[in-house]
C-alpha positions as CSV (number, residue, x, y, z in Angstrom):
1,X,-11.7,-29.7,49.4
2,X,-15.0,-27.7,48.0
3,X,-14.5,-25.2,45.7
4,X,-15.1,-22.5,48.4
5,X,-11.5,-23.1,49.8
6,X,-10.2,-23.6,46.3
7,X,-10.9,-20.3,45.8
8,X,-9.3,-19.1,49.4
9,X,-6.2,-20.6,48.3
10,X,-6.5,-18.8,45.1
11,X,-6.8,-15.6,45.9
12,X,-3.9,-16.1,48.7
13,X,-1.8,-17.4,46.5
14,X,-2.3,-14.5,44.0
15,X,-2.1,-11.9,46.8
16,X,1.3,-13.5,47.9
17,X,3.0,-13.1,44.2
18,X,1.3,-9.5,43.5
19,X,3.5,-8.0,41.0
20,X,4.0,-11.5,39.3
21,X,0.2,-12.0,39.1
22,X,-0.4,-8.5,37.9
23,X,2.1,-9.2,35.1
24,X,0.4,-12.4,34.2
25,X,-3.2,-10.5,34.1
26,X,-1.6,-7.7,32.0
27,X,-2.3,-9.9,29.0
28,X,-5.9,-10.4,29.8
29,X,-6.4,-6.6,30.8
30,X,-5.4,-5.2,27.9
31,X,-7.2,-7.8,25.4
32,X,-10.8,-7.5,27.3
33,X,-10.1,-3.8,27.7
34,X,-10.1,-3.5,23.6
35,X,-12.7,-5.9,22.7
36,X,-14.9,-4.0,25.7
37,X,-13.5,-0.9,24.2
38,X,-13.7,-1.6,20.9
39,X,-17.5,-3.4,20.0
40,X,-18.8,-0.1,22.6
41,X,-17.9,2.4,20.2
42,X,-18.9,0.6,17.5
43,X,-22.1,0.1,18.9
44,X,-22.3,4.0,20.1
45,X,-21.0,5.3,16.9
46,X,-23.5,2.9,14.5
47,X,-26.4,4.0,16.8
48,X,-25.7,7.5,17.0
49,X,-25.2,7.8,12.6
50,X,-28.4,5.6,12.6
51,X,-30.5,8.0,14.5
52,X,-28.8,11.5,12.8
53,X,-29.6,9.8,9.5
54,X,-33.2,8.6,10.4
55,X,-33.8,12.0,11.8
56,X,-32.9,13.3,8.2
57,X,-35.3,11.4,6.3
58,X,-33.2,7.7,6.7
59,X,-37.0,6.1,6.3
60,X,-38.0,7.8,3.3
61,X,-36.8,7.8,-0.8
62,X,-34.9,10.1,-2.4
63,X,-35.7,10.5,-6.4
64,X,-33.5,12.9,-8.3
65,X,-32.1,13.6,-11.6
66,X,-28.7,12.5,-13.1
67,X,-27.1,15.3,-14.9
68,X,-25.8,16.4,-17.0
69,X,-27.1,13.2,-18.5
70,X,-31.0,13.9,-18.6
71,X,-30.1,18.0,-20.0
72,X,-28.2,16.4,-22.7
73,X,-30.1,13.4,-24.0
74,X,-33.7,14.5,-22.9
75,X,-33.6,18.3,-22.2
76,X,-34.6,17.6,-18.7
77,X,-32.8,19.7,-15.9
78,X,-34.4,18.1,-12.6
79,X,-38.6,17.5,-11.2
80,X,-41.1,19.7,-11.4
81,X,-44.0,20.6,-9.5
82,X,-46.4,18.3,-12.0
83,X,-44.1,15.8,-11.0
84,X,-44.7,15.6,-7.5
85,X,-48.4,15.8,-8.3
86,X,-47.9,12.5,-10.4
87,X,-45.5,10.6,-7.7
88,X,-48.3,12.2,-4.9
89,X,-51.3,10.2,-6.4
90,X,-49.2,6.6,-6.1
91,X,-51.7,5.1,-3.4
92,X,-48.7,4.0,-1.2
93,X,-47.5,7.1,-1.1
94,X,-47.2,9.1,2.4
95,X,-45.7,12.7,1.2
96,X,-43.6,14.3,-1.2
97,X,-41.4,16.9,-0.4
98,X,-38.9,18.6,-2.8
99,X,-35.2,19.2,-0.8
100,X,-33.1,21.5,-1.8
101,X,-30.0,22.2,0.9
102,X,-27.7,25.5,0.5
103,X,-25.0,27.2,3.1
104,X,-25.4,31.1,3.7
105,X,-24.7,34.1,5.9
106,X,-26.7,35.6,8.0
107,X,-26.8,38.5,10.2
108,X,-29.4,39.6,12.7
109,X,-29.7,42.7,15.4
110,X,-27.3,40.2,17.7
111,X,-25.0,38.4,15.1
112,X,-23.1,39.5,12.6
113,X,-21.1,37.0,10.0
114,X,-23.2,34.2,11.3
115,X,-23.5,30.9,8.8
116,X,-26.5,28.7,7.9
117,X,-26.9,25.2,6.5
118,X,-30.4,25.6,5.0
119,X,-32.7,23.0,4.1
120,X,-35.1,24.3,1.6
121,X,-38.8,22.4,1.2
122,X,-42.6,22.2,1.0
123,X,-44.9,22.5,3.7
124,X,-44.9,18.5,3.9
125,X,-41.4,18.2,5.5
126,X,-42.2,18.7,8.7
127,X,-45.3,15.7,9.2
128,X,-42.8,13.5,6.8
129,X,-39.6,13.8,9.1
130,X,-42.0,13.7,12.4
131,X,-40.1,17.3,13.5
132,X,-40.4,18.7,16.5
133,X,-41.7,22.6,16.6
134,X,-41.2,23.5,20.0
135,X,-42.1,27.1,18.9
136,X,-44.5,28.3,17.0
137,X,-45.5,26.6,13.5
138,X,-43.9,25.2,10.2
139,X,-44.7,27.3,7.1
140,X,-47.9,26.2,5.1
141,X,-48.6,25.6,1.7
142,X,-50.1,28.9,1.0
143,X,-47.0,30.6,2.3
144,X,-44.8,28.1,0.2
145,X,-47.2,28.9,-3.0
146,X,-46.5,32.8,-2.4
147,X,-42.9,32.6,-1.4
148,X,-43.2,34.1,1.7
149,X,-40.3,34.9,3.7
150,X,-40.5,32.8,6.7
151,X,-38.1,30.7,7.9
152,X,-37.5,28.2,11.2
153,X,-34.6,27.6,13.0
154,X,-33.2,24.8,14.9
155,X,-33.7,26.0,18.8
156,X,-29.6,26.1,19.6
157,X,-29.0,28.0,16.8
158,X,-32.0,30.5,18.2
159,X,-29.9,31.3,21.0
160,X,-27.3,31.5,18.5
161,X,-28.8,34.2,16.2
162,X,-30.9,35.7,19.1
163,X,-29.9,35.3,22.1
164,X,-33.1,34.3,23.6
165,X,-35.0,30.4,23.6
166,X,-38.0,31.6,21.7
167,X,-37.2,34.8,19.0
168,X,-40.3,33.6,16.9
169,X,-41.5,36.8,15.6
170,X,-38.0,38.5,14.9
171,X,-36.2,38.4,11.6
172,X,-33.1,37.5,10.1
173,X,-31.0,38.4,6.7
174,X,-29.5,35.8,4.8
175,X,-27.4,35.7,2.2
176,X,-27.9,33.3,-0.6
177,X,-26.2,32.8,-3.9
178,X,-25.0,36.5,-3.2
179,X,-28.9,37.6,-3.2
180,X,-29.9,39.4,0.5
181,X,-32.9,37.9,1.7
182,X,-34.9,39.1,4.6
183,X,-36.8,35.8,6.4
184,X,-38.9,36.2,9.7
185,X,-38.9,33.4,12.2
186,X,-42.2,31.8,12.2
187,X,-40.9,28.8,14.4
188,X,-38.6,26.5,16.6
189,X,-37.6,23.1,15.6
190,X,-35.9,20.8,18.6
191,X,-32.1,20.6,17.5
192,X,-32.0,16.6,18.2
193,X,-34.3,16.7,14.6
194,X,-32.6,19.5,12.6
195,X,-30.5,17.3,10.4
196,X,-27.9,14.6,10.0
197,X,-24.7,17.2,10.6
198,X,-24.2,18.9,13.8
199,X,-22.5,22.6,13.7
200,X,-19.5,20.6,14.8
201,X,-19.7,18.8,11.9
202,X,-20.6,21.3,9.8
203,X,-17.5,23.4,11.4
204,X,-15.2,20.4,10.0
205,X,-16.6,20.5,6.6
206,X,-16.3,24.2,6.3
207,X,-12.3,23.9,7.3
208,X,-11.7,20.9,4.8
209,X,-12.4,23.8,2.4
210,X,-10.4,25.9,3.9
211,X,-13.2,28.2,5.4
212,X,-12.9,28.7,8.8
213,X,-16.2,29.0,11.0
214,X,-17.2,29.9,14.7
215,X,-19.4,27.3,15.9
216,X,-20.9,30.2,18.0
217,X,-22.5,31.6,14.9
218,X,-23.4,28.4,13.2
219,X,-27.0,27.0,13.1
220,X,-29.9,25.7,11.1
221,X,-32.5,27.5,9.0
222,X,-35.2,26.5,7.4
223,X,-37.1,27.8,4.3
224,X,-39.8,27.3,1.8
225,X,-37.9,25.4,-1.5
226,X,-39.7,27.8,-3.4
227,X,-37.6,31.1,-2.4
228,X,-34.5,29.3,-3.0
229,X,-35.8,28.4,-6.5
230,X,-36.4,31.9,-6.9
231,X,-33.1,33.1,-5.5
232,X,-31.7,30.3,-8.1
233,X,-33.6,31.4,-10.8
234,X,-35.0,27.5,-11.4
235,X,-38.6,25.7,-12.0
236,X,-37.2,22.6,-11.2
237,X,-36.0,20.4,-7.9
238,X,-32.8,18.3,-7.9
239,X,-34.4,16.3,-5.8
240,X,-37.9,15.1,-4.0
241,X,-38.2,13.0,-0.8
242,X,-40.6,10.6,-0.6
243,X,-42.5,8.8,2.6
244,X,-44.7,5.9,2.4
245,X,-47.2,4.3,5.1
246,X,-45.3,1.2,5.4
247,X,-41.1,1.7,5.4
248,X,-41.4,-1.6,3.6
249,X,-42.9,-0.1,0.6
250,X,-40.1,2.3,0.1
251,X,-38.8,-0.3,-3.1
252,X,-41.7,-1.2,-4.5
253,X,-43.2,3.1,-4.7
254,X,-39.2,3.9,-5.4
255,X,-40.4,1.5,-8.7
256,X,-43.3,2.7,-9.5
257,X,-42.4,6.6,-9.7
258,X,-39.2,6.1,-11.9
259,X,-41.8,4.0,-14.4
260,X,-44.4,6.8,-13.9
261,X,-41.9,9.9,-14.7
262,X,-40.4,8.0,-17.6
263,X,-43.5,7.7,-18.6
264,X,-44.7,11.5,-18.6
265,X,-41.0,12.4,-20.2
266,X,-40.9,9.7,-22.9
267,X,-37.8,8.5,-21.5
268,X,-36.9,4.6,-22.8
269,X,-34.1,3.6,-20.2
270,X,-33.6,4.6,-16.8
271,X,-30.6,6.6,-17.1
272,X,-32.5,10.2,-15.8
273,X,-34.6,9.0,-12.7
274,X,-33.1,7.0,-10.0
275,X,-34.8,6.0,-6.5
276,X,-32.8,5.5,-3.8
277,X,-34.0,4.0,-0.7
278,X,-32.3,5.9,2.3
279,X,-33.4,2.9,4.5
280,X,-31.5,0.3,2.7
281,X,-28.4,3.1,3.3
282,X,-29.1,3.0,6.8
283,X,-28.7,-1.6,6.5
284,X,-25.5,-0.8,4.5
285,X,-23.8,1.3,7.0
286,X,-25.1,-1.0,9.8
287,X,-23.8,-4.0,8.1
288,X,-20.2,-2.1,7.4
289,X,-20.1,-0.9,11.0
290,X,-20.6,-4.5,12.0
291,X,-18.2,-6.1,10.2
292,X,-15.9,-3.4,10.6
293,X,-16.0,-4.0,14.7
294,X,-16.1,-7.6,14.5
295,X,-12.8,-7.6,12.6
296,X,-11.0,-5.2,15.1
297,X,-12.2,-6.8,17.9
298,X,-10.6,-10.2,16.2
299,X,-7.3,-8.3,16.0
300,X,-7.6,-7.3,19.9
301,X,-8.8,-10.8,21.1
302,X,-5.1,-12.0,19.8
303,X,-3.9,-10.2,22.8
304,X,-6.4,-12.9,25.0
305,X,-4.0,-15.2,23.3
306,X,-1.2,-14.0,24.1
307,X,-2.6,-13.2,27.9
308,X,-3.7,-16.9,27.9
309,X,-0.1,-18.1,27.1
310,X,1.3,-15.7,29.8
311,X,-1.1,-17.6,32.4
312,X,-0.2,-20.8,31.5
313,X,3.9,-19.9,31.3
314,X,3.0,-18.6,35.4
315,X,1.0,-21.5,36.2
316,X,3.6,-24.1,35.1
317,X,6.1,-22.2,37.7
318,X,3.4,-22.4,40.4
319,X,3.2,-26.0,40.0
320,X,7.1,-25.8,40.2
321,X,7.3,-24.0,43.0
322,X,4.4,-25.9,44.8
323,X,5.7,-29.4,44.5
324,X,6.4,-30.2,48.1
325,X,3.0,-29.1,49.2
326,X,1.6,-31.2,46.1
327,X,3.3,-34.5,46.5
328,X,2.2,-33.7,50.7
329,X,-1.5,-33.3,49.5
330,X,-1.5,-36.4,47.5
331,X,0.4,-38.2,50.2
332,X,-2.5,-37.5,52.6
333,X,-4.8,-38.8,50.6
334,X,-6.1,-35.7,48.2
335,X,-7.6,-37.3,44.7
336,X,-6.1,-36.4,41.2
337,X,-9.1,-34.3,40.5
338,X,-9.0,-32.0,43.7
339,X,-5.5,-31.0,43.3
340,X,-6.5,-30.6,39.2
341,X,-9.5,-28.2,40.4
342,X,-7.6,-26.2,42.7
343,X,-4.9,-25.4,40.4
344,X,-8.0,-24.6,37.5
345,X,-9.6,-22.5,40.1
346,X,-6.5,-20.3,40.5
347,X,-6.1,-19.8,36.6
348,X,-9.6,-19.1,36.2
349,X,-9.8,-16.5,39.4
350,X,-6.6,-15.2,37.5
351,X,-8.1,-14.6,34.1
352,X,-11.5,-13.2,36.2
353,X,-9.6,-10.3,37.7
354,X,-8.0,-9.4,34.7
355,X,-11.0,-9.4,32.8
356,X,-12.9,-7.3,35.0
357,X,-10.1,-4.6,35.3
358,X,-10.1,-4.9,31.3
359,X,-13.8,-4.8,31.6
360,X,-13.6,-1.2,33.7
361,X,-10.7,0.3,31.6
362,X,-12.6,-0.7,28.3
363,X,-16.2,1.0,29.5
364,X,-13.5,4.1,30.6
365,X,-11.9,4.4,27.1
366,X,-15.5,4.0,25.2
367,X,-16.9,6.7,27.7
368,X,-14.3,9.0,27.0
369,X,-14.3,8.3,23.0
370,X,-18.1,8.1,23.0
371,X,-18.1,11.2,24.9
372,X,-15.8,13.2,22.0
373,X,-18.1,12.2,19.1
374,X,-20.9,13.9,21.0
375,X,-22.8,9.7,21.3
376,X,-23.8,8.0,24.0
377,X,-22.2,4.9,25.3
378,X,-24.3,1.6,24.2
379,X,-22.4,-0.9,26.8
380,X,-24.4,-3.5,26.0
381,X,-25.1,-7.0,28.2
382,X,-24.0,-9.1,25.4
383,X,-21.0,-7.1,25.4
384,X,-19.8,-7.7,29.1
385,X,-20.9,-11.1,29.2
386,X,-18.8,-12.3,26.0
387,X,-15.8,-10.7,28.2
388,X,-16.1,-11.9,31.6
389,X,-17.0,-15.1,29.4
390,X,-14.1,-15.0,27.2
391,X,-11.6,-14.4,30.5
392,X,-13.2,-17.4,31.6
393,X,-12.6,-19.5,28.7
394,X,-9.0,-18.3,28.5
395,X,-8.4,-19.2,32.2
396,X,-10.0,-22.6,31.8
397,X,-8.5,-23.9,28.4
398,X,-4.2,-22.5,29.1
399,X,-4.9,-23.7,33.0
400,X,-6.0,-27.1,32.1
401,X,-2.0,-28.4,31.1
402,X,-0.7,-26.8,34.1
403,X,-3.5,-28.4,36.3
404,X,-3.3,-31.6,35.3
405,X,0.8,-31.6,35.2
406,X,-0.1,-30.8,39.1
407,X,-2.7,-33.4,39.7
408,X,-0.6,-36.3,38.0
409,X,2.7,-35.9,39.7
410,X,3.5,-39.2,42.1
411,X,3.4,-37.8,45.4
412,X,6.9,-39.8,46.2
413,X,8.7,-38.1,43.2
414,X,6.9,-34.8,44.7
415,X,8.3,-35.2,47.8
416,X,12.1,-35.9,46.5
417,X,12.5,-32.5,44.2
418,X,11.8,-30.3,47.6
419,X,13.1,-32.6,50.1
């Protein structure tokens, strides 16, 4: 008998018990369903953090100040602008940018009460996180020498404040440390590059602090770091962002700046500067992610287990019920290993469907969990081959006792239990 009519039988013999086989594949089902389910949103959810954090500066280095620490011991109360001229000069060094990030209100001729996550800089920021102007232009050192009152916005949160794609030109009010000030839109940055929170996100936040915010009046501004600092009333920058040529430079520049500003400050230890490497962030949460999904989808292959053992429990009763027809087959002639294959076949074809129902229902939960974190679904080959691999292994391994139970029964002793 060639494996073509094993097959045949299979599937008849699973059509002819369908509630019974269904029950028996339940097992399977819901174990591939939440390993498929499971390593896809981890996958979608890692990628879609990797890429909001890379789009806010995830290949670049963050220096700042620890206070209260450096005010205490060393009168220092964050960077100045000498100090981005030291760190600038460090041959491996890309751009510096000071960052300086803020909430406010805003209000314009077609919003009133609107809100703003603002992301304060230099005129660097925009080459250094590769943005996007799809209107008009990013602000340029002049106008961040003179503190001029310009600002971008994100191009959602145009429509937002303006109703209309491109307001560049127009002007806006926002509110900042309770200080009104008047900014006019010099440009449009793509939304997919205006930072690592979304207004959804940013919607949460606010309501974890008990202030509740439309998302219809929420959006993204951006301004020269050197109005905030006036609005502030500082001369220095909590913190600088730093870009290098080669990504694998970050450590080594990170190094070489905290040595070079304790240096200019007469600092002995390394208590006031620290260098933080967003990339190596970026590896952490990957690595967390990953062992995070692995051990879940552990926990929902026990279910394959349990499936497995459910197959085997149904298998032994097909053998039961099938006696007759084996001790007939082997009575005619049929070898131990043809009856052993058919009844593997059957097991197998039984852990196959299952899997590839579990398969579909998984990709359905992913797209519909993917699809409320605002991600997109990373089903990945890997992914679907480990299952339909898995639900082979499972059919193969709990059908084997069962088959060969089948294959070595005399065909006389057979032929008594059903005769």
């Amino acid at each position: 008998m060639n494996l073509k009519e094993n097959i045949r039988i299979a599937l008849s013999s699973i059509k002819s018990n369908k509630m019974r086989s269904f029950l028996t594949m339940l097992g399977i089902i819901i174990g591939v369903a939440s390993v498929i389910s499971i390593v896809t949103i981890g996958n979608s959810g890692k990628a879609f953090l990797i890429d909001k954090i890379n789009a806010a500066g995830g290949q670049s280095l963050n220096i700042s100040v620890q206070t209260p620490d450096a005010d205490s011991r060393y009168n220092i109360e964050g960077l100045t602008d000498s100090d981005i001229e030291t760190i600038k000069g460090i041959e491996l060094v890309e751009g510096v940018t000071p960052l300086f990030s803020d909430m406010g209100t805003v209000e314009t001729l077609y919003l009133h009460d609107g809100f703003a996550s603002v992301t304060a800089s230099s005129a660097d920021y925009a080459t250094m996180m590769d943005l996007e102007i799809v209107h008009g232009r990013f602000f340029t050192d002049e106008e961040y020498t003179s503190e001029a009152k310009v600002c971008l916005i994100s191009d959602n949160t145009a429509y937002k404040y303006f109703k209309m794609q491109n307001p560049v030109g127009e002007t806006l009010d926002i509110t900042l440390n309770d200080q009104l000030v008047t900014l006019k839109v010099i440009g449009i940055i793509k939304t997919e590059d205006s930072g690592l929170f979304s207004p959804e996100d940013m919607a949460d936040m606010m309501e974890n602090y008990g202030m509740k915010m439309e998302l219809d009046k929420m959006g993204f501004v951006y301004i020269p770091a050197s109005i905030i600092m006036n609005v502030y009333g500082r001369s220095t920058y909590p913190s600088l962002a730093v870009t290098t040529y080669d990504v694998m430079d970050l450590d080594r520049v990170g190094a070489i700046a905290v040595g070079m500003l304790n240096a200019r400050h007469n600092i002995t230890d390394n208590s006031v500067y620290t260098a933080r490497n967003m990339a190596t962030l970026v590896d952490l949460l990957d690595t967390v992610i990953n062992i995070f999904t692995i051990f879940i989808s552990a926990v929902g292959a026990i279910s394959l287990v349990v499936g497995g053992i459910g197959v085997m429990n149904i298998m032994l009763v097909s053998v039961t019920e099938r006696t007759r027809e084996i001790g007939i087959r082997k009575a005619l002639g049929a070898r131990t290993n043809v009856i052993l294959l058919q009844f593997l076949t059957e097991s197998v074809i039984l852990c196959l469907i299952g899997g590839f129902i579990g398969m579909a229902l998984g990709f359905g939960m992913s797209a519909a969990v993917s699809s409320l974190m605002g991600a997109p679904v990373r089903l990945t080959l890997s992914t679907v081959l480990i299952a339909v691999g898995f639900s082979s292994a499972v059919g193969i391994f709990f059908g084997i006792y069962p088959a060969r139970k089948a294959a070595k029964m005399p065909p006389i002793e057979a032929l008594r239990m059903n005769g």
